[in-house]
N, C-alpha and C positions, 0 to 999 in steps of 0.2 A: 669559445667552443660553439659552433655550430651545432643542429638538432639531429644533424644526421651523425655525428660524432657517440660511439659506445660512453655511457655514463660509468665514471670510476670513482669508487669509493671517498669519501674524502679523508680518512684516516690517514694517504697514502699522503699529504703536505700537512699534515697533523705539525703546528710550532708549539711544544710543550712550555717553552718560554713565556707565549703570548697567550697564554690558556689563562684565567681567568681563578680558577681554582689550581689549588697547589694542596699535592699531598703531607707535605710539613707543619700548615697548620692546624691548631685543634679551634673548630669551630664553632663550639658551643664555648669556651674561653676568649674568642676572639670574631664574636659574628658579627661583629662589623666588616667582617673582611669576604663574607660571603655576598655572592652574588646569585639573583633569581635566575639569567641567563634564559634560555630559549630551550623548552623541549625538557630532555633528558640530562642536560649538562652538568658537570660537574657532581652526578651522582654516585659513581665508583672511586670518588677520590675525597671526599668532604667526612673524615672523622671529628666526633667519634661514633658520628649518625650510620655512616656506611657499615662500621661493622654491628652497630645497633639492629638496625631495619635488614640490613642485605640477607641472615642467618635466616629470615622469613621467608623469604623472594625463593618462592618456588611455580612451575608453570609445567610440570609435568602430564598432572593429568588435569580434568576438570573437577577433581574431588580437593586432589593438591592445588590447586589455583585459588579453591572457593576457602580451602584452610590460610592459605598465602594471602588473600586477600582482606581478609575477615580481620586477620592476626595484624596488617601491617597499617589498615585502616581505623584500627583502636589506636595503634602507636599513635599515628595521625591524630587522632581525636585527644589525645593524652596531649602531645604537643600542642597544639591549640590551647586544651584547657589551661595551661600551663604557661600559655604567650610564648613559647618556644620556637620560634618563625619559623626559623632554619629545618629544628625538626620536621615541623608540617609541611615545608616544601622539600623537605627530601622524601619523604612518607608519599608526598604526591607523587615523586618524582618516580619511585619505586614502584606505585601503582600503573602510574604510565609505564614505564620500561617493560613491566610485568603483559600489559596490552601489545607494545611493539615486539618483544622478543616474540610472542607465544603466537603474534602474526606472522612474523620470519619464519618460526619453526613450520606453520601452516602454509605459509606458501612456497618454502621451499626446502628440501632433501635436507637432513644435516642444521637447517638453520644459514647455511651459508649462501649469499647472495650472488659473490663474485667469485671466479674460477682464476682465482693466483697463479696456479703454473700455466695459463692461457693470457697473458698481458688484461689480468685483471677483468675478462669479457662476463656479462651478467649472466648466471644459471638460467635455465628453463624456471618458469616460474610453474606451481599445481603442481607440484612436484614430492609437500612436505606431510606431513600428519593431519590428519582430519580432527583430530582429538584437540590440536592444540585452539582452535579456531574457536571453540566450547571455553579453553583459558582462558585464551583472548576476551570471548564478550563478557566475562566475569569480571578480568581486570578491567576492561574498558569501561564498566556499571561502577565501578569503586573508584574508579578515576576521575569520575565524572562527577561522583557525587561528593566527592573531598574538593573541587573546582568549584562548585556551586555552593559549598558550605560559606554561611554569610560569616562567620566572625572570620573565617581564614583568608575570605575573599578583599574584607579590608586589610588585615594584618600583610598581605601581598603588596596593596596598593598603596598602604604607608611607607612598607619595607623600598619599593620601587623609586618611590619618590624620594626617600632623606638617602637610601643606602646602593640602589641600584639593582 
């Protein structure tokens, strides 16, 4: 792909097989089988953390972000205390997601990036809520501050090394 080529989603070659996470297992029974992955991964599908954490994951206003945040960042702090890896890096994972969606919603209309019934071509971007941008730096201060937390910061770098 060339640079002069329109960038398209990558959901659109999504192999659900070669996905890393799978929604069949329970991961706090079985975290060995969890993986840390890149970014956001594996956070909409990893129970029984996802329906744990997720009922929190709100990015509407900046009132709802700083309660979303607050609330999903103890969980975080609970898992930790607790040696719960999994939990803590899904807790992180939700605090980032909560940063990237509530940037989407602010940079553009609806949240939505790519224009599907147009061969997938990118929206105008400065198009989305100004409110959500106020979410965003909320999540993105509790995201940052569960990354920097020292005992999680090992518990990652153990988990990385024996389990992946």
């Amino acid at each position: 792909m060339n640079s002069q080529e329109p960038r398209k989603p990558s959901y659109l070659n999504f192999k659900k097989d070669d996905y890393a996470w799978k929604p069949d297992v329970d991961y706090r029974k079985h975290p060995e089988k969890y993986r840390v992955g890149r970014g956001e991964q594996g956070v909409l599908i990893c129970e029984p953390y996802k329906s744990e954490i997720g009922k929190h994951w709100r990015f509407k206003t900046e009132e709802i972000a700083k309660e979303s945040s607050e609330a999903i960042f103890a969980m975080f702090k609970k898992y930790v205390e607790e040696k719960d890896f999994v939990g803590a890096d899904m807790s992180r994972k939700y605090l980032q997601m909560g940063f990237t969606r509530a940037r989407r919603y602010f940079n553009y209309k609806g949240g939505k990036k790519y224009d599907q019934e147009n061969d997938y071509q990118q929206l105008e971007r400065g198009t989305g809520d100004p409110e959500k941008a106020k979410a965003a730096a909320i999540f993105f201060k509790k995201w940052k501050e569960a990354e920097a937390h020292e005992e999680y910061s090992v518990m990652k770098k153990e988990w990385k090394n024996t389990l992946g």
